[in-house]
PDB file of N, CA, C and O in Angstrom, chain B, residues numbered from 101:
ATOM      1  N   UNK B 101      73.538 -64.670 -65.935  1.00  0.00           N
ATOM      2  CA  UNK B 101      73.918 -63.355 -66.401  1.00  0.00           C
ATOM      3  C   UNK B 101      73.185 -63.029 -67.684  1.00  0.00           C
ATOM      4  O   UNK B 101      72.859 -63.942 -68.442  1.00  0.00           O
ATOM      5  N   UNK B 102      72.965 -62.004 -67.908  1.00  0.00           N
ATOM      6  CA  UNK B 102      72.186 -61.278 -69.244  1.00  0.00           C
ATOM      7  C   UNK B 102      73.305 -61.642 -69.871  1.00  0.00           C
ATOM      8  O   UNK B 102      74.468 -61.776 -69.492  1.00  0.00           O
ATOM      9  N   UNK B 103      72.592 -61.821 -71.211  1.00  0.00           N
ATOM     10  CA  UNK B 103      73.773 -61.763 -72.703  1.00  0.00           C
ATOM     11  C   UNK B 103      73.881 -60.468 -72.991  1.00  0.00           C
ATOM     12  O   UNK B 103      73.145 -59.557 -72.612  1.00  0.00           O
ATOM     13  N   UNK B 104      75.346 -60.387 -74.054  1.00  0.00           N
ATOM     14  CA  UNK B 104      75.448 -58.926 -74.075  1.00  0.00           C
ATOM     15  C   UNK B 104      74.393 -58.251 -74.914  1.00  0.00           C
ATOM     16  O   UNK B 104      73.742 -59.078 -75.553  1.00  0.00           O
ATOM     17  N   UNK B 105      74.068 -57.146 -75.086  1.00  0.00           N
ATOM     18  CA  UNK B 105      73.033 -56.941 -76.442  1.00  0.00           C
ATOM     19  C   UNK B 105      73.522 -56.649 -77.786  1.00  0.00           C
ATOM     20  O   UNK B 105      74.656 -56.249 -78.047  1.00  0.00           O
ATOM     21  N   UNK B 106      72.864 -56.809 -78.370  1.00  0.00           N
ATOM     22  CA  UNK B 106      73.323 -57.080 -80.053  1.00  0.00           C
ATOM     23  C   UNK B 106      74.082 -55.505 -80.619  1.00  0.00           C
ATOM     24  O   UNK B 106      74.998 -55.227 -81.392  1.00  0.00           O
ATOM     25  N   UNK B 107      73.449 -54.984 -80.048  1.00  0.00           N
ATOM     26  CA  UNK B 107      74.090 -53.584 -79.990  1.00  0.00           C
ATOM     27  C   UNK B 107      74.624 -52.731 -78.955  1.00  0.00           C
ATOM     28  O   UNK B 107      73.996 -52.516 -77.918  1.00  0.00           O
ATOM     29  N   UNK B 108      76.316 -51.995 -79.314  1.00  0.00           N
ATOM     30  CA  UNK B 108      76.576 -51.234 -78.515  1.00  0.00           C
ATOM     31  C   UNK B 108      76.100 -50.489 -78.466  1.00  0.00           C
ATOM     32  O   UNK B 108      75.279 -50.315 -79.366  1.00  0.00           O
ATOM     33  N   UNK B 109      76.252 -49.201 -77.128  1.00  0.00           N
ATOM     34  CA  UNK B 109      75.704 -47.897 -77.279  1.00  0.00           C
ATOM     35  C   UNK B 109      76.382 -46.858 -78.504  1.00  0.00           C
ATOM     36  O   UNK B 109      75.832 -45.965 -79.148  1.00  0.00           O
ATOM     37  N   UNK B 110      77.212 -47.152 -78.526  1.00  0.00           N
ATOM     38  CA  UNK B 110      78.143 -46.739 -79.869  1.00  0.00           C
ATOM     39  C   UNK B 110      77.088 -46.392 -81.102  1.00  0.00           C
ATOM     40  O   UNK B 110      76.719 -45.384 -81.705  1.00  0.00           O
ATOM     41  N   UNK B 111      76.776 -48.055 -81.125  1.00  0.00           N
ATOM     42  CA  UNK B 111      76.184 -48.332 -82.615  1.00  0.00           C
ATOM     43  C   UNK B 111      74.363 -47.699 -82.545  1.00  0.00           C
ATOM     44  O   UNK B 111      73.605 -47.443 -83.481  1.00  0.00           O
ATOM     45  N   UNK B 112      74.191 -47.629 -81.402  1.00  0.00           N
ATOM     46  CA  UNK B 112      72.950 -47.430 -81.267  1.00  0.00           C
ATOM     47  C   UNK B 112      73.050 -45.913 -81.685  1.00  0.00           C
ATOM     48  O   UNK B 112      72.394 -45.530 -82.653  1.00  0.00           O
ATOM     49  N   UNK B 113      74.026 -44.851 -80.835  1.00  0.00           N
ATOM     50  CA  UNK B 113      74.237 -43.609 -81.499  1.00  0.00           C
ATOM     51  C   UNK B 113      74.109 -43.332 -82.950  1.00  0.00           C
ATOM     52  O   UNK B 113      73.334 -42.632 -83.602  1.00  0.00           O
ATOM     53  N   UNK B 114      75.415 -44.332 -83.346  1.00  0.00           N
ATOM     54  CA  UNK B 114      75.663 -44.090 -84.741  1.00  0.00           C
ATOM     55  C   UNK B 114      74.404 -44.423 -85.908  1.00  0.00           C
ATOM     56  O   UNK B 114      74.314 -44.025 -87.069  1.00  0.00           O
ATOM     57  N   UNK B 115      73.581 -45.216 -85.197  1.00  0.00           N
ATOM     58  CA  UNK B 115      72.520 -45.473 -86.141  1.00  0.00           C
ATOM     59  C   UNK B 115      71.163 -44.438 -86.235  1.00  0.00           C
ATOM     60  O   UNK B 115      70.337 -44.315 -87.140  1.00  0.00           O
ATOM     61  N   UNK B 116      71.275 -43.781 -84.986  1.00  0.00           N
ATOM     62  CA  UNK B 116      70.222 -43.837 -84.944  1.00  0.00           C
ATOM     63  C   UNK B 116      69.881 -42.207 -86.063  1.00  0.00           C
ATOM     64  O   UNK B 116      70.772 -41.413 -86.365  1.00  0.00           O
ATOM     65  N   UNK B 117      68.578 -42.089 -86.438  1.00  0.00           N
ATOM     66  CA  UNK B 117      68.490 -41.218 -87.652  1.00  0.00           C
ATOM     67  C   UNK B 117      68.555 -39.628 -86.634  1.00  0.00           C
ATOM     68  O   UNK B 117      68.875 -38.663 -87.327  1.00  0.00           O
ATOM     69  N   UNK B 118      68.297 -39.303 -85.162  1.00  0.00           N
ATOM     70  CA  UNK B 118      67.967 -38.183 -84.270  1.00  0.00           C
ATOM     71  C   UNK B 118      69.098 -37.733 -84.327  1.00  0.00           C
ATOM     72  O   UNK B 118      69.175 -36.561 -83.958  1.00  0.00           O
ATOM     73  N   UNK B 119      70.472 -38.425 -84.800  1.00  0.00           N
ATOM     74  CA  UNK B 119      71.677 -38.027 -84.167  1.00  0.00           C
ATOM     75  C   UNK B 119      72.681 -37.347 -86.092  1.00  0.00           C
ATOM     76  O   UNK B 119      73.822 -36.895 -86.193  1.00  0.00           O
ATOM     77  N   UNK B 120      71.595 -37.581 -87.271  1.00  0.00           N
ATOM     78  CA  UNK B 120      72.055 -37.343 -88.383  1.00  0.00           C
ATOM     79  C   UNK B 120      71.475 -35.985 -88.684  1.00  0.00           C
ATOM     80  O   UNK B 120      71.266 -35.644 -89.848  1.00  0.00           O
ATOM     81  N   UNK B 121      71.168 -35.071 -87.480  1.00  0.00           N
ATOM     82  CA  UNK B 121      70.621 -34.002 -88.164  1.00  0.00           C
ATOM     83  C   UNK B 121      71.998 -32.941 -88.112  1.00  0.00           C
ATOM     84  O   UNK B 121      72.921 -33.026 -87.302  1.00  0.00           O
ATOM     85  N   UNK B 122      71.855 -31.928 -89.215  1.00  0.00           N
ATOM     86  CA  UNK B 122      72.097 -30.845 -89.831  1.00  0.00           C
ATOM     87  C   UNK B 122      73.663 -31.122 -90.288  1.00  0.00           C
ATOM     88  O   UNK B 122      74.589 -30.314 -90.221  1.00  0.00           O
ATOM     89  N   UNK B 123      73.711 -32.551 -90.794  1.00  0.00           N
ATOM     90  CA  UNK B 123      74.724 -32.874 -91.821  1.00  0.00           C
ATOM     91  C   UNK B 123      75.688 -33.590 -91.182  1.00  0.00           C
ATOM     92  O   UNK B 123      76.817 -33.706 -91.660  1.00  0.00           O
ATOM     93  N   UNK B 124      75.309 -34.156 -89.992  1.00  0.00           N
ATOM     94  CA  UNK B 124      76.433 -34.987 -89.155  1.00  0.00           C
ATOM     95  C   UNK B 124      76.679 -34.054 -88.322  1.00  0.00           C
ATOM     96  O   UNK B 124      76.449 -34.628 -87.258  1.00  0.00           O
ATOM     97  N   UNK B 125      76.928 -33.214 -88.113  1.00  0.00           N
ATOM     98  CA  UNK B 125      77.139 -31.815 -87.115  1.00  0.00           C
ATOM     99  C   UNK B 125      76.204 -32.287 -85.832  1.00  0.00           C
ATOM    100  O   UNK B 125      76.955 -32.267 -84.856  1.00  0.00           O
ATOM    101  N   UNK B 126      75.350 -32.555 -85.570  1.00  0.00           N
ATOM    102  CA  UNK B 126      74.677 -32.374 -84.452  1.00  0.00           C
ATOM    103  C   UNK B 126      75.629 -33.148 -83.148  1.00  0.00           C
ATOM    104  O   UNK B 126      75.582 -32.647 -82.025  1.00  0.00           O
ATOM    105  N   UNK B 127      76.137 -33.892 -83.303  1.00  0.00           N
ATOM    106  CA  UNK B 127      77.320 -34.541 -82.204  1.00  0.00           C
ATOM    107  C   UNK B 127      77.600 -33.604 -82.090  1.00  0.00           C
ATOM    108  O   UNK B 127      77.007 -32.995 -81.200  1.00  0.00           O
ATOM    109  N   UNK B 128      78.348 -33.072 -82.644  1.00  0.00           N
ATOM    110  CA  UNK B 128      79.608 -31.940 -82.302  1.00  0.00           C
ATOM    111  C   UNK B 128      79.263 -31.141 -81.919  1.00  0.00           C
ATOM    112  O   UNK B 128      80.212 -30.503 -81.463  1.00  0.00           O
ATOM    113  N   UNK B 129      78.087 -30.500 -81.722  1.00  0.00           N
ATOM    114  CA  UNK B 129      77.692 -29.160 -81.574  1.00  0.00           C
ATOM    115  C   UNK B 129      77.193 -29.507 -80.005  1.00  0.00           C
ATOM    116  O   UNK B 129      77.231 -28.640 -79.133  1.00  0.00           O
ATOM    117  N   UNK B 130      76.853 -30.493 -79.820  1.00  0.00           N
ATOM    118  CA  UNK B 130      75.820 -31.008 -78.319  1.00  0.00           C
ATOM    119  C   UNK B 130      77.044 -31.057 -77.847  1.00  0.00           C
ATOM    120  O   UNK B 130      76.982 -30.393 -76.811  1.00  0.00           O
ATOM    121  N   UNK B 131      78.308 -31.505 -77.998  1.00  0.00           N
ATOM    122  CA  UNK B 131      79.533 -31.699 -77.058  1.00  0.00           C
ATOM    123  C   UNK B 131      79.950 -30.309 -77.033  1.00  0.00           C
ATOM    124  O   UNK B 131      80.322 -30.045 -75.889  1.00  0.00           O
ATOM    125  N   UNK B 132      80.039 -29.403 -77.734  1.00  0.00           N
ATOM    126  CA  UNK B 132      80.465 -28.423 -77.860  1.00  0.00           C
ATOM    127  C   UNK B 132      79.516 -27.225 -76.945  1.00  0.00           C
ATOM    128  O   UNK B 132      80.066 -26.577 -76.054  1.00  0.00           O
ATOM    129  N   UNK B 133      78.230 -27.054 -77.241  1.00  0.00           N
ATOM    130  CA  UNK B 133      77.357 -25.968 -76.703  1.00  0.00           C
ATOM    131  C   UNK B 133      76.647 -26.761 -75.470  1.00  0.00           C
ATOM    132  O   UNK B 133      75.585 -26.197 -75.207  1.00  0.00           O
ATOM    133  N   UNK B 134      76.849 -27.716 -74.754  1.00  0.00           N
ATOM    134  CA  UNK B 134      75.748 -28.076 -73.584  1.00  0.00           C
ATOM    135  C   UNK B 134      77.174 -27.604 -72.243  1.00  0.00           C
ATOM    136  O   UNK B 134      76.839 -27.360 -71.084  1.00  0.00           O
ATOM    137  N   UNK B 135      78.472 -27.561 -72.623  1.00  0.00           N
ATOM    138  CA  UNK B 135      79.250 -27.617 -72.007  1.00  0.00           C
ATOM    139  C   UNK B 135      79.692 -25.916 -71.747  1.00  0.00           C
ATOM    140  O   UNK B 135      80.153 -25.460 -70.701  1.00  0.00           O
ATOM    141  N   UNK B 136      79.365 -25.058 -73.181  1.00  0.00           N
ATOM    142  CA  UNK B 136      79.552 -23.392 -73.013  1.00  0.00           C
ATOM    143  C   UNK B 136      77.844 -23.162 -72.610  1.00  0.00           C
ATOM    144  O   UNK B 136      77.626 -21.976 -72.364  1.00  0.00           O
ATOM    145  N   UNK B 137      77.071 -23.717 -72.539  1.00  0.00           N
ATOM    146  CA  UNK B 137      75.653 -23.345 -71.745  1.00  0.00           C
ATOM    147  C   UNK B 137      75.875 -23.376 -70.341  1.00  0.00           C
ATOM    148  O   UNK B 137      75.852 -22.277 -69.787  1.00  0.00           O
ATOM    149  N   UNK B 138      76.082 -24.371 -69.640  1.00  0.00           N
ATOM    150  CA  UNK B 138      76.375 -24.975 -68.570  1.00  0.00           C
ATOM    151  C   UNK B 138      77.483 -23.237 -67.943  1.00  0.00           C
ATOM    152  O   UNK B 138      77.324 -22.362 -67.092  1.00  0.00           O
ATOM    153  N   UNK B 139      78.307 -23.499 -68.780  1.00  0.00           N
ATOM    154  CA  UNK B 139      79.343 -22.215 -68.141  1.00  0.00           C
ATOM    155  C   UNK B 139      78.641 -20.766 -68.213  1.00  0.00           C
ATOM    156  O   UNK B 139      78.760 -19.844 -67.406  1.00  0.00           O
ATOM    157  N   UNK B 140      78.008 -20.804 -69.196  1.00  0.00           N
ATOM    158  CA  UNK B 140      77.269 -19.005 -68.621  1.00  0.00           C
ATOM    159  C   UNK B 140      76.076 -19.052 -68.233  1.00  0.00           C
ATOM    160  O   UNK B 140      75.369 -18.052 -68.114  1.00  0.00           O
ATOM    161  N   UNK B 141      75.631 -20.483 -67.938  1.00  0.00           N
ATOM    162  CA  UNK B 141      74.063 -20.569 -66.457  1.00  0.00           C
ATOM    163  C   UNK B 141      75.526 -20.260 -65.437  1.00  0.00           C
ATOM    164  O   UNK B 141      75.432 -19.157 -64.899  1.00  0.00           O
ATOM    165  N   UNK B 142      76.552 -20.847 -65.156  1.00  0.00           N
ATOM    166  CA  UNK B 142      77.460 -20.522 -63.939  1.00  0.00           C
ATOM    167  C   UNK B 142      77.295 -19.302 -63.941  1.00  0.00           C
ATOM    168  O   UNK B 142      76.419 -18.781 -63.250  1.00  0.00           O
ATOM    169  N   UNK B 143      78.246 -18.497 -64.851  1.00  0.00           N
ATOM    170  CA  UNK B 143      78.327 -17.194 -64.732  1.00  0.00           C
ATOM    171  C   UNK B 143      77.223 -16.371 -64.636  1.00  0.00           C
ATOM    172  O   UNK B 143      77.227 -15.426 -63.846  1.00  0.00           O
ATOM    173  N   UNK B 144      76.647 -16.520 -65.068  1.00  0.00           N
ATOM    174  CA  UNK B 144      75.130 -15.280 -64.785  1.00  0.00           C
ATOM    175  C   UNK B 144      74.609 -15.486 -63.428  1.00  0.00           C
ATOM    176  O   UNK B 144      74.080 -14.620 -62.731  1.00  0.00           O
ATOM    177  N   UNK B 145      74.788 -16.581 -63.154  1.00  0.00           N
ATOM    178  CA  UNK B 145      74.173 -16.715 -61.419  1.00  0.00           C
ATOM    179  C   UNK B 145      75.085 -16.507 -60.417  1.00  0.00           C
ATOM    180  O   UNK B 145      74.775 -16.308 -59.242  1.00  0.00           O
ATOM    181  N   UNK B 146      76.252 -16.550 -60.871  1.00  0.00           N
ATOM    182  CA  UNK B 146      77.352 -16.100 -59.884  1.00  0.00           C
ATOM    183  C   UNK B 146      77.299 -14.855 -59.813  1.00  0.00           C
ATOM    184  O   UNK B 146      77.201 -14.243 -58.749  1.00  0.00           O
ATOM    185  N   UNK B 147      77.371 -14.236 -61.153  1.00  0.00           N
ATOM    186  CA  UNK B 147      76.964 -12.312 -61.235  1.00  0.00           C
ATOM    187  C   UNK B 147      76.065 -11.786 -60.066  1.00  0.00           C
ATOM    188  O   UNK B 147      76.340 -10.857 -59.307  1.00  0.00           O
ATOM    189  N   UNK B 148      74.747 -12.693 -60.070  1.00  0.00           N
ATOM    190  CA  UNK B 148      73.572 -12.712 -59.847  1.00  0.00           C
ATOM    191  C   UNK B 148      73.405 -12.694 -58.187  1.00  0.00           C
ATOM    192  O   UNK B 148      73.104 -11.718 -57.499  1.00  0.00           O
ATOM    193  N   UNK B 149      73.661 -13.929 -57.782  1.00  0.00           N
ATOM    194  CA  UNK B 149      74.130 -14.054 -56.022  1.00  0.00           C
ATOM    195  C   UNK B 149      74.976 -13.272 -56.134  1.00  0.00           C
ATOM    196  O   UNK B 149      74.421 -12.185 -55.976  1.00  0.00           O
ATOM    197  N   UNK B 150      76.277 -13.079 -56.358  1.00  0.00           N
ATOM    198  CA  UNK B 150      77.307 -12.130 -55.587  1.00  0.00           C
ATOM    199  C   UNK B 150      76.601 -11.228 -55.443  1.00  0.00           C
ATOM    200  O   UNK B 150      76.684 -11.013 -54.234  1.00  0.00           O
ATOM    201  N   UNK B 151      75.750 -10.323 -55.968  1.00  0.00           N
ATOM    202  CA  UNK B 151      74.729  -8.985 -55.657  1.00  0.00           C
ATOM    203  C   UNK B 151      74.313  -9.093 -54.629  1.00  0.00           C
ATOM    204  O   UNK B 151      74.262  -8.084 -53.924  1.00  0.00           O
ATOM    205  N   UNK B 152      73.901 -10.205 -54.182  1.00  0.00           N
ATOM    206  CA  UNK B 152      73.275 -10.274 -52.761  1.00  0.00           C
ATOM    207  C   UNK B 152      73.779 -10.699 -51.587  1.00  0.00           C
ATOM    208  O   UNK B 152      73.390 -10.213 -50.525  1.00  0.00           O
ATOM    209  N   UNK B 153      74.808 -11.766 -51.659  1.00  0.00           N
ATOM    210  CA  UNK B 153      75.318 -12.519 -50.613  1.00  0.00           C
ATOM    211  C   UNK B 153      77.275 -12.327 -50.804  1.00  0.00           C
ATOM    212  O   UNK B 153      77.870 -11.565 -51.566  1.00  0.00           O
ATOM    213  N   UNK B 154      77.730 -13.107 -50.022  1.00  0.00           N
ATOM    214  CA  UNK B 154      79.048 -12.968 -49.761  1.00  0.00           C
ATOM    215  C   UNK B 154      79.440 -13.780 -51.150  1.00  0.00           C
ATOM    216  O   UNK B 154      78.805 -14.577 -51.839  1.00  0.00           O
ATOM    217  N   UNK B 155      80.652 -13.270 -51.242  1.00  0.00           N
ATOM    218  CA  UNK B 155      81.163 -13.799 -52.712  1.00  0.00           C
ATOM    219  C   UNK B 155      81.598 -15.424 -52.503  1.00  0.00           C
ATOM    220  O   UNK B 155      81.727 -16.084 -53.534  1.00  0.00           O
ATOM    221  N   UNK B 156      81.880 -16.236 -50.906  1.00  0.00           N
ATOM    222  CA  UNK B 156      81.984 -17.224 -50.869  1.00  0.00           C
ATOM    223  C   UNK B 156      80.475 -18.549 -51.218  1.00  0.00           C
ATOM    224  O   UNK B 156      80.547 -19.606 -51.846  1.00  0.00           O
ATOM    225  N   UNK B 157      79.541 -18.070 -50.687  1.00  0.00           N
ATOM    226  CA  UNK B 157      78.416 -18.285 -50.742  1.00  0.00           C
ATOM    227  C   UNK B 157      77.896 -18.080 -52.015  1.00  0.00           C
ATOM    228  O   UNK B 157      76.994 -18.847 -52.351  1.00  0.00           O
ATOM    229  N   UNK B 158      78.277 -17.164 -52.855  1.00  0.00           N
ATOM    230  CA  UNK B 158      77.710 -16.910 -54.176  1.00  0.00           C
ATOM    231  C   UNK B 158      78.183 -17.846 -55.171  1.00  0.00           C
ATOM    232  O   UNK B 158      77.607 -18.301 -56.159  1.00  0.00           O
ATOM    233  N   UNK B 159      79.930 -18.143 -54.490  1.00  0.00           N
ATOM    234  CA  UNK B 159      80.143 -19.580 -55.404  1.00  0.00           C
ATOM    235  C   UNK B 159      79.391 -20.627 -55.210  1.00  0.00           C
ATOM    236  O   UNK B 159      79.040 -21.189 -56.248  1.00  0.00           O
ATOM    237  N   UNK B 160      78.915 -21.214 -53.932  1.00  0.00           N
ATOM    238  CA  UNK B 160      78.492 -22.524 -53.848  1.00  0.00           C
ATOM    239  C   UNK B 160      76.761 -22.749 -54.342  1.00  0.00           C
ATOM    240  O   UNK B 160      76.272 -23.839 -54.638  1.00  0.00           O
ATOM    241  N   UNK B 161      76.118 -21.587 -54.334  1.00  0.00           N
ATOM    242  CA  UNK B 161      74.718 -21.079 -54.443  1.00  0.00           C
ATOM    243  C   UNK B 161      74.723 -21.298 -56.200  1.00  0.00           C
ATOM    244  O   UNK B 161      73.794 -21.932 -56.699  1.00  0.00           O
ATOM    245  N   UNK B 162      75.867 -20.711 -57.114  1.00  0.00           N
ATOM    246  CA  UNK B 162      75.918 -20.858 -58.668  1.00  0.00           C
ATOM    247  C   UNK B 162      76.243 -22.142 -58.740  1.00  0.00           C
ATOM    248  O   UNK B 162      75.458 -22.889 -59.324  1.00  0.00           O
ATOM    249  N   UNK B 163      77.314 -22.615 -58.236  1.00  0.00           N
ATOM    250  CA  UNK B 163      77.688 -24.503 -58.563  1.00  0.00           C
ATOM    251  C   UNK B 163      76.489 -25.298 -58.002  1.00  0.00           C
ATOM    252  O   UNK B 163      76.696 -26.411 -58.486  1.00  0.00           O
ATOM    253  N   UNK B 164      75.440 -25.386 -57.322  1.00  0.00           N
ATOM    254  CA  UNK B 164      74.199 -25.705 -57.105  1.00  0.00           C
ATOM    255  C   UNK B 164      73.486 -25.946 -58.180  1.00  0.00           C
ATOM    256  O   UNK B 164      73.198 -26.912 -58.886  1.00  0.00           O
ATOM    257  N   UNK B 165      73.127 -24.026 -58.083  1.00  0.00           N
ATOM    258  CA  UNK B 165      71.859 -23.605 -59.034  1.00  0.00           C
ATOM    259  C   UNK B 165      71.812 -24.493 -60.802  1.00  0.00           C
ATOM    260  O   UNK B 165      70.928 -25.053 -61.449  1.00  0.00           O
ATOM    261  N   UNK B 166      73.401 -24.179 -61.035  1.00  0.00           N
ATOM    262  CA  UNK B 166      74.015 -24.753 -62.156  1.00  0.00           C
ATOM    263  C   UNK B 166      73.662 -26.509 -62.414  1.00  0.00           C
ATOM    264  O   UNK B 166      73.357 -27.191 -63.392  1.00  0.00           O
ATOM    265  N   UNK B 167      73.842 -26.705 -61.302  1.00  0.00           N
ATOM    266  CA  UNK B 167      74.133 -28.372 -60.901  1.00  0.00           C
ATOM    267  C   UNK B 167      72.593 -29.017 -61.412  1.00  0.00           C
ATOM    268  O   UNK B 167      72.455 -29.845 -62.313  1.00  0.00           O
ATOM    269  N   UNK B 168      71.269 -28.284 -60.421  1.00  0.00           N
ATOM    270  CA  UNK B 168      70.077 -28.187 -61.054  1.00  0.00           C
ATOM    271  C   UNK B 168      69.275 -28.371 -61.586  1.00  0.00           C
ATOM    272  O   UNK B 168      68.218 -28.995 -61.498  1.00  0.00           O
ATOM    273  N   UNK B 169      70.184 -27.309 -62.745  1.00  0.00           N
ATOM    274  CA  UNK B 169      70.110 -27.221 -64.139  1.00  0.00           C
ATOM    275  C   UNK B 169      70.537 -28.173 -65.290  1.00  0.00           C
ATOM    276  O   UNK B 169      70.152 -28.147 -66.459  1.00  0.00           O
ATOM    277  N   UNK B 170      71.216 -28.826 -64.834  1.00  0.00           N
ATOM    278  CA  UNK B 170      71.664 -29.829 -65.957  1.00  0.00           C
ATOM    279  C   UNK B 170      70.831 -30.634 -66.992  1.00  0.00           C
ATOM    280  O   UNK B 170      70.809 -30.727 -68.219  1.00  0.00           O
ATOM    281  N   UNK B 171      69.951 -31.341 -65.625  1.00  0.00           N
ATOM    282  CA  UNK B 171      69.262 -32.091 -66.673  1.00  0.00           C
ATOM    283  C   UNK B 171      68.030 -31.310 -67.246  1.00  0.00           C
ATOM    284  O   UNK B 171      67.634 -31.874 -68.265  1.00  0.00           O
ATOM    285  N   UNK B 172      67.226 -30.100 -66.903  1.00  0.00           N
ATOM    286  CA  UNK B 172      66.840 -29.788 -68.372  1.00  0.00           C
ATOM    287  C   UNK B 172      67.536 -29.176 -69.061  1.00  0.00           C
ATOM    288  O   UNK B 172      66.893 -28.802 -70.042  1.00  0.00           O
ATOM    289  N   UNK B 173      68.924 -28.732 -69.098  1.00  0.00           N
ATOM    290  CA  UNK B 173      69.378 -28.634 -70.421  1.00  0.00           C
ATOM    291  C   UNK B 173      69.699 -29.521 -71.254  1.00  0.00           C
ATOM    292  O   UNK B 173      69.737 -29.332 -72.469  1.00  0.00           O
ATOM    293  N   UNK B 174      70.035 -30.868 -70.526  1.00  0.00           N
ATOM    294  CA  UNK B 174      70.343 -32.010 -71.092  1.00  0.00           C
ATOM    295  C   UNK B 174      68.904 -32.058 -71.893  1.00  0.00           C
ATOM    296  O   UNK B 174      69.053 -31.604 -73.028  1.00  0.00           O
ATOM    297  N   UNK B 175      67.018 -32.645 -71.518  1.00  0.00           N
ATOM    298  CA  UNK B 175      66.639 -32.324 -71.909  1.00  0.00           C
ATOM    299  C   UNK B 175      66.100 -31.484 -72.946  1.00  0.00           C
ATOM    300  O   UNK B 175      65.320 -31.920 -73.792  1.00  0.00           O
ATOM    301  N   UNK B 176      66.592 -29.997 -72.892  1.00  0.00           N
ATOM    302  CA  UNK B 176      66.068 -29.438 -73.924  1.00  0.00           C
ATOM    303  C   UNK B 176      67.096 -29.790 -74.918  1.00  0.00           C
ATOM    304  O   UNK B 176      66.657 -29.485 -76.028  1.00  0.00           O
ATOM    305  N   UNK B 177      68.198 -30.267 -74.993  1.00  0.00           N
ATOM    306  CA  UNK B 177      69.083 -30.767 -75.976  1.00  0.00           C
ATOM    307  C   UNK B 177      68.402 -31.918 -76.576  1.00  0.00           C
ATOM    308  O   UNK B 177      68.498 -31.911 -77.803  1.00  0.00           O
ATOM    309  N   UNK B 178      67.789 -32.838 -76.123  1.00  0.00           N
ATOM    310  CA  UNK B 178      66.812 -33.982 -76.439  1.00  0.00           C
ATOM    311  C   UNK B 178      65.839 -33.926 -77.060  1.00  0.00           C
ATOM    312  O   UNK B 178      65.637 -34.701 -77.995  1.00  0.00           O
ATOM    313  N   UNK B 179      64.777 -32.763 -76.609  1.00  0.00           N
ATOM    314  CA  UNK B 179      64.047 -31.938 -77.603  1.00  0.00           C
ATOM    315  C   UNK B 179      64.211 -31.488 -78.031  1.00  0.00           C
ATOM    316  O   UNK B 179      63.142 -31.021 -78.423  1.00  0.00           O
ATOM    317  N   UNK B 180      65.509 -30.696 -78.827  1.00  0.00           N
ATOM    318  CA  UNK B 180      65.982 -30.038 -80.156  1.00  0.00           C
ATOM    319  C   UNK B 180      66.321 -30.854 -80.866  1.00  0.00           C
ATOM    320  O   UNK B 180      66.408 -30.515 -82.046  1.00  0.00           O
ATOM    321  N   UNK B 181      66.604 -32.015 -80.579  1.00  0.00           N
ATOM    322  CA  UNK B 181      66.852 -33.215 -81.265  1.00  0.00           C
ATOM    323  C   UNK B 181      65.742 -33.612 -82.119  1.00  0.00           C
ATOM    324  O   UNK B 181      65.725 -33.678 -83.348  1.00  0.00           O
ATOM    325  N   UNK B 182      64.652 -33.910 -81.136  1.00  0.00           N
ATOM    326  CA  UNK B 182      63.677 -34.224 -81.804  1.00  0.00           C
ATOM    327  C   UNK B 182      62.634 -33.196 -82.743  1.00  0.00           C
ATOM    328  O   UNK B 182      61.718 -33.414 -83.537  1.00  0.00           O
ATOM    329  N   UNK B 183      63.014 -32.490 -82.431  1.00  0.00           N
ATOM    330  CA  UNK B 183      62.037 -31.186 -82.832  1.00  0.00           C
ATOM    331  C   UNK B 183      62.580 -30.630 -84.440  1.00  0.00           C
ATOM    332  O   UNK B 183      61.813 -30.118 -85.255  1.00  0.00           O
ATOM    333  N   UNK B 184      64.105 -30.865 -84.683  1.00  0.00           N
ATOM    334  CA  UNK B 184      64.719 -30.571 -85.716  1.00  0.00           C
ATOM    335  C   UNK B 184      64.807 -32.246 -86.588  1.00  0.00           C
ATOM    336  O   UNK B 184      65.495 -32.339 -87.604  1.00  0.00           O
ATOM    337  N   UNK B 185      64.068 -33.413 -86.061  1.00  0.00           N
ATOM    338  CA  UNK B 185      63.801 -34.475 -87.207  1.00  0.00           C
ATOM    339  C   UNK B 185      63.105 -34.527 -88.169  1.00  0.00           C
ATOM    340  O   UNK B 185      63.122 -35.525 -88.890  1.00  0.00           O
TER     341      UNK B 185
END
């Protein structure tokens, strides 16, 4: 079996200098805004399909489109990270 590593992911967070920007705030704000992003990519594409298709279909077409989307927003959250070091 692997040994454990010397560091948790915890500590690896807490150390690391990408995660000390704009005064300790940057946690909070990535838990806070990737989760109200996520909800109005939903909503605008639900707006968006319902225009065209049946309103059942327009749900599953936004929880998709949304779905997607995640990881470059996750991404561009990664590069604002880095971009604001």
């Amino acid at each position: 079996m692997d040994e454990s590593p010397s560091e948790s992911i915890v500590d690896k967070v807490v150390n690391n200098p990408a995660y000390e920007l704009l005064g300790g705030y940057q946690l909070f704000l990535r838990r806070v805004t990737i989760p109200i992003v996520l909800v109005l990519i939903l909503l605008l594409s639900y707006t968006l399909f319902s225009s065209f298709i049946s309103s059942d279909n327009a749900t599953i077409l936004a929880f998709g489109f949304t779905g997607l989307l995640l990881g470059p927003v996750l991404n561009l959250d990664r590069l604002l990270a880095e971009w604001l070091k």
